[in-house]
C-alpha positions, 0 to 999 in steps of 0.5 A, a space after each residue: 590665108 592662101 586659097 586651099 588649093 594652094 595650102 595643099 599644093 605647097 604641103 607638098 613642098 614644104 618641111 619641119 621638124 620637132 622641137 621642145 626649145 623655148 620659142 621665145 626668141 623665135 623670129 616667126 613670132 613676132 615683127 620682123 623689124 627689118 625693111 620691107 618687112 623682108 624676113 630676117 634671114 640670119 636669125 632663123 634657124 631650122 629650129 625655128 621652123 617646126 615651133 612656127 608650124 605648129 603655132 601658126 596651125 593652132 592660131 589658124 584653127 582658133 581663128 577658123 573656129 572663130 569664124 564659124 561660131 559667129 552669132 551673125 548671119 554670114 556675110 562676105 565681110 565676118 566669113 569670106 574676108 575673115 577666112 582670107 585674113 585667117 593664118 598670118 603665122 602659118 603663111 610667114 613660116 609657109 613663104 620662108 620655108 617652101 623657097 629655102 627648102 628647094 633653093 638652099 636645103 641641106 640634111 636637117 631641112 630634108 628630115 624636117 620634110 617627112 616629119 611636117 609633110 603630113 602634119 600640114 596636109 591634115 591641117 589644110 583637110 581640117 578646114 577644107 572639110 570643115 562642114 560648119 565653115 561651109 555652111 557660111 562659105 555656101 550661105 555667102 555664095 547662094 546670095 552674092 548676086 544681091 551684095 552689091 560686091 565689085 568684080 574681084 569680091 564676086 570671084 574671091 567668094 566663088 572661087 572660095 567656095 569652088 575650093 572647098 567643093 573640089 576639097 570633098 566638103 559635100 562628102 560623108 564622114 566615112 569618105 572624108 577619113 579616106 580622102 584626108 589619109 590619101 592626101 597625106 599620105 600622097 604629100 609625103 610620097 612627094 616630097 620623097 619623091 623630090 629627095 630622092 631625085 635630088 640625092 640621086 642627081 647631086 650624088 648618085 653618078 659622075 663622070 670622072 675624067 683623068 685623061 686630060 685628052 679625054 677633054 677634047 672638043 670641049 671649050 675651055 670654060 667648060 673644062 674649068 667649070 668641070 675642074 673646080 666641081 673636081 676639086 670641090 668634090 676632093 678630086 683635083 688635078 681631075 674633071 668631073 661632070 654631072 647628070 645635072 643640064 648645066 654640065 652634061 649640056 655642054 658635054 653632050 654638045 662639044 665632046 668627041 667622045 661618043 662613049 663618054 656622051 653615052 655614059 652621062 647621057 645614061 646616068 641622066 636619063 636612069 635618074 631614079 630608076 636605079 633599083 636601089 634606095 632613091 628608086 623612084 618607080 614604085 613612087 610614082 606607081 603609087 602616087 597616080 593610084 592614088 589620085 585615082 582613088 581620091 578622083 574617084 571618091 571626089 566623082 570623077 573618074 580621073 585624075 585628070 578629070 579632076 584636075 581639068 575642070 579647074 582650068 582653062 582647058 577644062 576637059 582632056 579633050 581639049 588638052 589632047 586637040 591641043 598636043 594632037 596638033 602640034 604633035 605631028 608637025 613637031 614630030 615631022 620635022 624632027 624626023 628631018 632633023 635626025 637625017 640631016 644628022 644621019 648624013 653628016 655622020 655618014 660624010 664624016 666617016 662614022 659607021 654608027 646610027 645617031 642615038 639620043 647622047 649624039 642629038 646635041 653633038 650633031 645638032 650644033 654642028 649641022 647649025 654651025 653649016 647652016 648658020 655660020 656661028 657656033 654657041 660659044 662664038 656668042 657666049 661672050 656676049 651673054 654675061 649673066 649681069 649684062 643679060 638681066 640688066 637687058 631685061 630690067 630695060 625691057 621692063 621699064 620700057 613696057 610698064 614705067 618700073 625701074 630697079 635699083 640694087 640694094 646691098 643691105 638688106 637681108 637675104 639668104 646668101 651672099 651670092 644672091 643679089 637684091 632690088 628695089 623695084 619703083 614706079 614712076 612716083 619713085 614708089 617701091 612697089 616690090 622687092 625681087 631677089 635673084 638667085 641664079 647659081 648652081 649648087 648641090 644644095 638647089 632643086 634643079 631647074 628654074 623657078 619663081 617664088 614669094 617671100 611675100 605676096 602682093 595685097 591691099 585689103 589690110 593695108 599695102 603689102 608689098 610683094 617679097 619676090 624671088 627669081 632661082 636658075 641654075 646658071 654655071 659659077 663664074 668663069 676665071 675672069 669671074 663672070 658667068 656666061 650663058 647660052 642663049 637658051 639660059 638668057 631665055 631662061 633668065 627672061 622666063 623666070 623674070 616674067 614670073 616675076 613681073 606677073 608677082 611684081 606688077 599684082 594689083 589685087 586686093 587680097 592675097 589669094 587672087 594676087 599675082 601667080 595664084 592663077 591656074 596652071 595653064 595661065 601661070 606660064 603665059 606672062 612667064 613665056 610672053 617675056 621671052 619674046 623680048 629675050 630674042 627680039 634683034 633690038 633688045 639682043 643689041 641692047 644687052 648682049 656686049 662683050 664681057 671683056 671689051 664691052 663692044 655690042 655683038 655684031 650686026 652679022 651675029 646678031 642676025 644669024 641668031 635671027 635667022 636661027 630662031 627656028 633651028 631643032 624646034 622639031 626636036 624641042 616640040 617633040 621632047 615636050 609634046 612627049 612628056 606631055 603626053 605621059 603625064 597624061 597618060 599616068 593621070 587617065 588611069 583607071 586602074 594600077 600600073 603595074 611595072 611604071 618603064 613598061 607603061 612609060 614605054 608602051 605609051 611612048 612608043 604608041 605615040 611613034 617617038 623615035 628612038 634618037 629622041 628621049 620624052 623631056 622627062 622619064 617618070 622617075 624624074 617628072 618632078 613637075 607632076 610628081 613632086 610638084 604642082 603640075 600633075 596633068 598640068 605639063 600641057 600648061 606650057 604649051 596652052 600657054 604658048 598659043 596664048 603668048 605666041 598671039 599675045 605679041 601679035 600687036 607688038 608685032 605690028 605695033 612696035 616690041 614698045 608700042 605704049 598702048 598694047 604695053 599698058 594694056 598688057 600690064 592692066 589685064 594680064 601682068 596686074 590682074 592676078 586672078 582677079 576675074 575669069 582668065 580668058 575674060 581677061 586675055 580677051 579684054 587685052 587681046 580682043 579676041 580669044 587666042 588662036 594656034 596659028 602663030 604658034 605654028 609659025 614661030 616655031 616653024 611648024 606651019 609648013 609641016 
């Protein structure tokens, strides 16, 4: 069974639909029979999906029920581990489900979501609020340090018991039915909120072009990408651009047409705030009352207080030092770069003051003075199998794995590519899938996720792990090229990866990512350390026609470019930062959700040429997702990686001994034992900001 927490995190994702069909053939009901035990993907069909909920939460409750009616004394074997073993059907539905729904949804999908949504989120209140099971759960947890049980059980029994206690366990009757009513109610707005940003991004506005003049500055795989997005769309002989980053990026970036970038850039920024059927406003001024009333029926007097006690941060205080002391260095300098911009305006002739659409246009030009290469001169380097074949190297390099494709076996689209991934024994250890190609039909964004997570209580489980980016499609030679922020990206997702991939725990809900939020970035960004390093860059960055490596010179001005706009990056994040934790220390309802978001923006000083990463409309991550006063995570875990490759720094970027150490107790740990137990056996010490600073080039602010 997954932890608790997790069962209600992904109710908020996950989705299903009625149906009175015989079930016999369903693929959910019995072994798969396929290697690996990898799910069948071209046998399940989506009225698979319901039957499969419903069974899994019946045989789940059975077993629940089983527990709790045991005439032995509870102990950690008959309750703990039970309880873990608990709900085999409900989880193979669960892992297939929540990855197809965000990467490959389509309408019946959609209306299976409204439908489950609640189902699922009342199934997880009955047994987080199950009082006979806690009583076993507190019986096992009030003698566990007579059991004689290793360090992982000890933390299996604790944070078991911690989940049930932050589920309201200890509450009266009377509070419980209020509880499991918000919960339900705040799963379904969710998943609402999540449909209408996708309908609202994928066909809401486009920026239709006719005039093929209207193209200029723009690169011409940029006009083909936007030529076939037309056509596809029944507009050929047009172009057509979306409010999505994969498309409005580059326009933003390359195009002369100031009033053009201005429209695109609109159409994103108003991404559910629209006043029309996808509005998302009053979406999320429901939501955050919400948590305050579940916060406070739990006893705290926030959301965030709620939130925060189960992190490594553990207070807002700590969470606000942190954004505090990168907030005002990042902000200095951003308020360089927009006078640098304001000056080469002003050279060029422009009678206008620099605004938000015009950041990305003048930014790419001040770097091409100051560095002397554009993104499109090292774009050609950067082919999307040439990049990842970069990373897998890195990988086998730092922990003794290698990756050998596979074209056998199942998957969920032909365009998603699979491999074996072995240790040194040749032993297959895990299974990654890659699935890095825009479509209308994906969530935005990038992310991983499992089909399977690693375990060994019942036998090896192997992880079943999954990589989703949204890349743009093939050029006309038939390659995808990336920016060198995609190529980040790409080593981003792939440290989450390997954070699922390397798991060595025991049992399943302590393996791999099942740690907190403000953890779970850190292997993810430590990998990306390795994405800009000058030898790995060598290694995969070849031409995609010729072959030829990038040039010494290029390389070394990407080097030296590291540092460029990082006032504006810092200050974009700290921004949407700071407003999820603004909607998240609520006491009391927000009555109009832009004047909130305005007046919190502009008490923090934000200059108008910059724009928070996310408006609330479209703050996926804390409202239709598992981050909601957890966006700071990124930057928590940036302190953490940024001192992490110290040793790799002074060592080596290959240095065998901090390598392994890295693997042991970061990458395999899993959550395992305290978090920053774990970061100081590997460290030696607990983190500190001042490299942080440095790489991002604010220690001289």
């Amino acid at each position: 069974m997954k932890n608790l927490s997790t069962l209600i995190l992904l109710t908020t994702i996950s989705f299903g639909c009625t149906n009175t069909q015989d079930t016999s053939m369903n693929p959910f009901f019995t072994e798969y029979g396929t290697p690996y035990q990898i799910p069948p993907f071209e046998k399940i069909k989506e009225e698979h999906y319901m039957p499969a909920f419903t069974q899994g939460m019946k045989e789940q409750l059975e077993e629940i029920d089983v527990i709790t009616n045991d005439p032995e004394s509870p102990s950690f074997e008959n309750t703990i581990v039970e309880l873990e073993r608990t709900g085999e059907t409900l989880d193979k539905v669960s892992d297939v489900f929540f990855n197809l729904v965000s990467s490959n949804t389509n309408d019946q999908m959609d209306s299976i979501a409204a439908e489950v949504t609640p189902k699922l989120s009342a199934h997880s209140d009955a047994i987080s609020l199950n009082k006979k099971l806690f009583s076993r759960v507190s019986s096992v947890y009030a003698q566990r340090n007579d059991l004689n049980l290793n360090t992982e059980q000890m933390r299996l029994v604790e944070e078991t018991y911690k989940d049930f206690i932050r589920s309201g366990v200890q509450l009266d009757e009377s509070s419980m039915e209020k509880l499991t009513k918000i919960n339900q109610e705040l799963s379904s707005l969710s998943v609402q909120f999540d449909q209408n940003l996708l309908k609202e991004t994928n066909e809401g506005f486009n920026l239709i072009i006719e005039d093929e003049n209207q193209l200029e500055g723009l690169p011409d795989d940029f006009r083909d990408q936007a030529a076939k997005l037309a056509e596809s769309e029944g507009l050929s002989g047009k172009w057509v651009f979306k409010p999505t980053r994969v498309s409005m990026y580059p326009f933003l970036t390359y195009s002369t047409q100031r009033d053009l970038r201005e429209k695109l850039y609109t159409s994103y920024v108003k991404r559910g705030d629209n006043d029309n059927e996808n509005d998302n406003k009053d979406l999320a001024i429901k939501m955050a009352d919400l948590r305050v009333q579940r916060a406070n029926i739990l006893g705290y007097d926030t959301h965030a207080d709620y939130v925060l006690e189960d992190t490594m941060a553990q207070n807002i205080g700590r969470v606000k030092n942190l954004l505090d002391q990168v907030w005002e260095p990042g902000l200095a300098r951003a308020k360089k770069e927009s006078e640098e911009m304001q000056e080469l305006i002003q050279q060029e002739g422009g009678n206008f003051k620099l605004a938000a659409w015009d950041w990305w246009h003048y930014s790419e030009k001040i770097r091409q003075l100051k560095y002397d290469f554009s993104e499109e001169e090292i774009k050609p380097y950067f082919s999307e199998v040439k990049v990842l074949q970069g990373a897998f190297d890195v990988a086998t390099r730092l922990f003794d794995i290698t990756f050998h494709e596979r074209f056998d076996l199942p998957k969920y689209r032909d365009n998603i590519r699979t491999f074996e991934v072995k240790n040194l024994e040749g032993e297959v250890i895990g299974i990654f899938y890659t699935d890095y190609t825009i479509r209308s039909n994906k969530g935005g964004g990038a992310w991983m996720n499992t089909f399977r997570s690693q375990s060994k209580f019942d036998g090896i489980q192997i992880p079943l792990v999954m990589n989703t980016c949204n890349f743009p499609p093939p050029n006309e030679d038939g390659v995808v090229l990336l920016s060198f922020g995609q190529v980040t990206t790409l080593f981003h997702e792939f440290g989450h990866a390997l954070h699922g991939l390397l798991s060595d725990a025991t049992y399943p809900s302590l393996s791999g990512t099942n740690v907190t939020r403000d953890y779970v970035e850190f292997p993810s960004q430590m990998m990306e350390n390795w994405a800009r390093e000058p030898e790995v860059i060598a290694n995969y960055a070849k031409h995609f026609q010729t072959d030829e490596p990038i040039p010494l010179e290029l390389l070394d001005k990407i080097s030296k470019a590291s540092k460029f706009n990082q006032g504006f990056a810092t200050t974009e994040y700290v921004a949407a930062s700071y407003l999820d934790m603004a909607w998240h220390t609520l006491e009391d309802k927000v009555e109009d959700a832009n004047v909130f978001e305005r007046q919190t923006l502009d008490d923090l000083g934000l200059i108008p040429e910059i724009a928070s990463r996310y408006r609330s409309t479209y703050f996926a991550h804390i409202f239709a997702g598992g981050y909601s006063m957890g966006y700071y995570s990124y930057l928590w875990t940036e302190v953490l990686e940024a001192d992490a490759f110290e040793p790799f720094k002074e060592k080596g970027i290959f240095d065998k001994e901090t390598a392994d150490k890295l693997k042991k107790y970061v990458y395999s740990a899993g959550n395992t034992d305290d978090l920053m137990t774990q970061y100081v056996r590997y460290r030696g010490a607990e983190p500190k900001i001042e490299p942080l600073l440095k790489k991002r080039g604010l220690d001289k602010f």
